[in-house]
N, C-alpha and C positions, 0 to 999 in steps of 0.2 A: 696455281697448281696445288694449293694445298688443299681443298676439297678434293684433287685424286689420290693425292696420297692419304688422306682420312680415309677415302672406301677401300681403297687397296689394303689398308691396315686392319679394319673392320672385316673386309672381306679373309685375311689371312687367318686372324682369331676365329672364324665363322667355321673356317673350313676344319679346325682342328677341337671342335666342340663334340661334345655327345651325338649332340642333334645332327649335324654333319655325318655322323660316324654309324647314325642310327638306319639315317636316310640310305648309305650306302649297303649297308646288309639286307635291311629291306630290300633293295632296288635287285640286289642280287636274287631273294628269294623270287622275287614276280618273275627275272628272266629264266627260269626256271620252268615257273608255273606257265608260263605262255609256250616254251617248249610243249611241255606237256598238252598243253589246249591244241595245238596245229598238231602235234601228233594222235589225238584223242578221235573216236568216230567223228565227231563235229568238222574236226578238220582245221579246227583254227574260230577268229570271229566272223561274225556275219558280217553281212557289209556295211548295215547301221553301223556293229560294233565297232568294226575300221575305223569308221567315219570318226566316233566319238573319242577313238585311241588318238587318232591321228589330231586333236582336238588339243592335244594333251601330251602329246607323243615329247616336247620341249622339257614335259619334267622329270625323264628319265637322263639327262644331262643337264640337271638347276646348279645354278648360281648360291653358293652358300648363302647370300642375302636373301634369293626367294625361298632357301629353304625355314633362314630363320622365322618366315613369315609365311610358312608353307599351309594355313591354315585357311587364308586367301585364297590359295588355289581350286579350295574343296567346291568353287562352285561350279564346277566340271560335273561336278555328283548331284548337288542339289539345286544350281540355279541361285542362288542365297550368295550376296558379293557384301562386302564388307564398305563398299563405298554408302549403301543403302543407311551405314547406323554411323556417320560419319558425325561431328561434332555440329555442321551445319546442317542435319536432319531432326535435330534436338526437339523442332517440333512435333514431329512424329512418336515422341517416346509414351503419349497418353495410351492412346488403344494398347502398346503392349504392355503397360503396368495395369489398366484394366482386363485385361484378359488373363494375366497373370494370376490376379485377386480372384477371378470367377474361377480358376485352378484349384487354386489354395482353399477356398471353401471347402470343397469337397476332398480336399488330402486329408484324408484321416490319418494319416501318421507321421506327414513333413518328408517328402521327398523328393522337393526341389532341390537341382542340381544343377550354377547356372552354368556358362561357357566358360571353359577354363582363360587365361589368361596366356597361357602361352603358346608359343609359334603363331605368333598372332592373331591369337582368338579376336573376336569381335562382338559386339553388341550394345544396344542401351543400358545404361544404369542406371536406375532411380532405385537406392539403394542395395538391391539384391544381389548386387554383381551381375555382369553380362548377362544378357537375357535376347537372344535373335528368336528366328522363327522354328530356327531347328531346338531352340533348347526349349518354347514352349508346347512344342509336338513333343519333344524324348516326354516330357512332364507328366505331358496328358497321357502318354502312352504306359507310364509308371504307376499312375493313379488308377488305370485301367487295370492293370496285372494285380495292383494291389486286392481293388475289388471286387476283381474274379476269385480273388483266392490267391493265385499263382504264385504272388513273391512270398507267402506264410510257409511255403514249401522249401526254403531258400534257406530259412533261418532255422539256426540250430548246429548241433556238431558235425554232421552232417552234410559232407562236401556234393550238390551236384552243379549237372550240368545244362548249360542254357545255348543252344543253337538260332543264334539269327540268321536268316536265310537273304539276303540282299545287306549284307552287312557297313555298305556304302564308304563313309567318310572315319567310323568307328564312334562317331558322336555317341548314338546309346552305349554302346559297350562301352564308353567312359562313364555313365549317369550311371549305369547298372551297377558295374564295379564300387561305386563310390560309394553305394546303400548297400551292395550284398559283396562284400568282399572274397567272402568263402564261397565262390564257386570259377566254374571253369566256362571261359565265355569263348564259344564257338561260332568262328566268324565264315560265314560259304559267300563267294561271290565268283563273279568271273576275275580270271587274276590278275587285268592291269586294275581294277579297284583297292588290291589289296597293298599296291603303292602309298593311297591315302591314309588305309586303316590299319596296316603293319607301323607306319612311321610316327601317326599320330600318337597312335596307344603306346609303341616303345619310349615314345619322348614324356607323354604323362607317367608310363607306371614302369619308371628305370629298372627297378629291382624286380619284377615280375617274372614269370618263366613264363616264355614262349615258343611255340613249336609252328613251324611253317613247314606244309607239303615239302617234300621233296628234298629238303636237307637230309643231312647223314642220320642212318639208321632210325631212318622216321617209320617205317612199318613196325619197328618194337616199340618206338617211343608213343606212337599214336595206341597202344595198347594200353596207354597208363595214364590216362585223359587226367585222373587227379593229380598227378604232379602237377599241371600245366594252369598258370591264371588265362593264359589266350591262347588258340587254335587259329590256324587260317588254312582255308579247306579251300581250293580252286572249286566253281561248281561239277564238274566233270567226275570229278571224286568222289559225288555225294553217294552215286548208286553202290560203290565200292566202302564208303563207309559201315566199317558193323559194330558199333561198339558195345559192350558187354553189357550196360546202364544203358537207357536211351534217355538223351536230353529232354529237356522242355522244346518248345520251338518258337519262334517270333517272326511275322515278318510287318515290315511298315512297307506301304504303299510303292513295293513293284509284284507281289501277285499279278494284281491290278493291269499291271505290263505286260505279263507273259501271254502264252495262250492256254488253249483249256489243258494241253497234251502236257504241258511244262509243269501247271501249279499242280498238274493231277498226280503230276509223277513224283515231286516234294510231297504231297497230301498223303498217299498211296505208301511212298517208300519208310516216312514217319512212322504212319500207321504199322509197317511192317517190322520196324526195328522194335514197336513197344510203346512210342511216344505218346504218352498219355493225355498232354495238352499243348495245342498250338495256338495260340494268341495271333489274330490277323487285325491289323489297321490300315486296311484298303476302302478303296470306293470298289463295288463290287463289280464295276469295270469300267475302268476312264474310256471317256466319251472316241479316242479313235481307234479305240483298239477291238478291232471287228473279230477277231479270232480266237474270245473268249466268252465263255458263255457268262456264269456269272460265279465271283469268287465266294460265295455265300453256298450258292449250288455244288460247287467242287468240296467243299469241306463238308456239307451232309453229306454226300454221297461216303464217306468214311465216319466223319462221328457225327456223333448229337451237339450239335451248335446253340451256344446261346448270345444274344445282342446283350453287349455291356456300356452302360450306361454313365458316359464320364460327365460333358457338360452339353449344353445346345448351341454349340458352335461348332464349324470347320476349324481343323487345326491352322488353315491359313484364313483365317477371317480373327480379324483384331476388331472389327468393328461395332459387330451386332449388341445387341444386350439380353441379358437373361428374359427366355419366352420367347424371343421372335423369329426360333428355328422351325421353316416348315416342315413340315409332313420330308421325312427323309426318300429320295431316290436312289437308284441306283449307281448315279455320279457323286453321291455323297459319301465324305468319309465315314465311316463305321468300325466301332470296335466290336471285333467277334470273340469269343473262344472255341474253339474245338475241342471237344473232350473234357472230361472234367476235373 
């Protein structure tokens, strides 16, 4: 019996941690934001989205153990499981420290940022610290913004603001923060996502000011975006957003997902606040998704688009080598910007 009483004890310290404490506030904000989604025109989620809640529905009642290691769970969001970078896959660590290298060429200013370590971060290490597949996508996706221009806008005394629109697991919004600390990072998703990216981010950046939909006197507090290091917006809110400044905007590969009426009305509604530039790393439409035209075509239709140019690989291909990217399609990933 003394390995039950070891978890029982581990289990009791677990529960009475930050991370525990962080999980539960979060958890309150999402039932909130889900109220609001069933009360909203929509009505609630689709039935996919059921489907994917209900997928997941187990971590809205976790085990202080799964929370301390709540970082495993993320692959609800991305498919990316932590058994893949296990100590017995050690073989597999070459393609990602070369793909890594073909990153770093082209970072002009160092803005690698690898997987944190905690809540049980995960990944290879050949020196850099944790390195999976999401942390060499945020990479690529940083070296892109760098040499569009867009993070030069960032730096200086000069607080603004940066809206990612599928803001997932909160993965980037930790890499971004970590290189631009002075700004206010605006998280839209649907709101049981905001389970993974309210809890991760509070547990990384403790001392941070955060504002979530629907807590107390959030229509004055949402007035004053620079107090805030994090925003978490349910998507339903977004047409009701108006803020004074208009963010940047970013999204990583669910454009891609939506249909043409969804990313038109993100593109569209941007545009209307002010949004000067939106940063997109989509394939301009994954291969089943028949009810979008092409996400390249939704962003001219509002600005002047340019292809930004990071390396000759998919962010999920570890394997290729410099030159042997074909002639790019429409199921390939692509870095655009919108606006300039």
């Amino acid at each position: 019996m003394v390995f039950k009483v070891e978890i029982e004890a581990q289990i009791m310290r677990l529960r009475g941690s930050p991370a525990y404490q962080h999980y539960l506030d979060v958890r309150a904000h999402v039932f909130r934001m889900m109220d609001g989604w069933r009360d909203s025109p929509e009505g609630g989620p689709s039935a996919y989205w059921q489907e994917e809640i209900d997928g997941f529905s187990y971590l809205f009642d976790a085990s202080p153990l799964i929370i301390d290691r709540f970082r495993e769970q993320c692959y609800h969001i991305t498919g990316i499981k932590s058994y893949e970078y296990r100590s017995h896959h050690s073989h597999k660590v070459a393609p990602f420290e070369n793909k890594y290298k073909r990153l770093a060429e082209v970072d002009p200013v160092g803005l690698f940022v690898p997987e944190a370590p905690e809540q049980g971060g995960f990944g290879f290490d050949f020196g850099k610290g944790l390195v999976n597949v999401d942390t060499l996508k945020f990479y690529e996706v940083l070296i892109g913004l760098e040499k569009s221009g867009v993070l030069s806008r960032f730096r200086g005394e000069a607080r603004h603001s940066i809206m990612e629109i599928g803001s997932g697991w909160g993965g980037f919004a930790y890499q971004f923060k970590q290189k631009i600390s002075n700004a206010t990072y605006i998280c839209v998703d649907l709101p049981p996502t905001m389970l993974f990216s309210g809890f991760y981010l509070k547990c990384l950046f403790p001392d941070a000011a955060f504002l979530f939909y629907g807590e107390e006197d959030f229509d004055n507090k949402i007035k004053n975006l620079e107090a805030f290091d994090f925003v978490f917006l349910p998507h339903y809110y977004f047409p009701d957003f108006k803020p004074e400044k208009a963010p940047t905007a970013i999204n990583m590969v669910s454009f891609q997902e939506m249909t043409t009426g969804q990313v038109e009305g993100y593109v569209r509604g941007l545009r209307d606040l002010g949004c000067q530039a939106i940063y997109s790393m989509n394939r301009d439409r994954s291969k089943h998704n028949s009810e979008l035209s092409t996400v390249s075509e939704v962003l001219s239709k509002y600005y002047p688009i340019n292809e930004i140019h990071v390396i000759d690989a998919q962010y999920t291909d570890m394997k290729s080598k410099k030159g042997e990217r074909p002639p790019p399609t429409i199921f390939d990933y692509r870095h655009f910007l919108a606006g300039n």
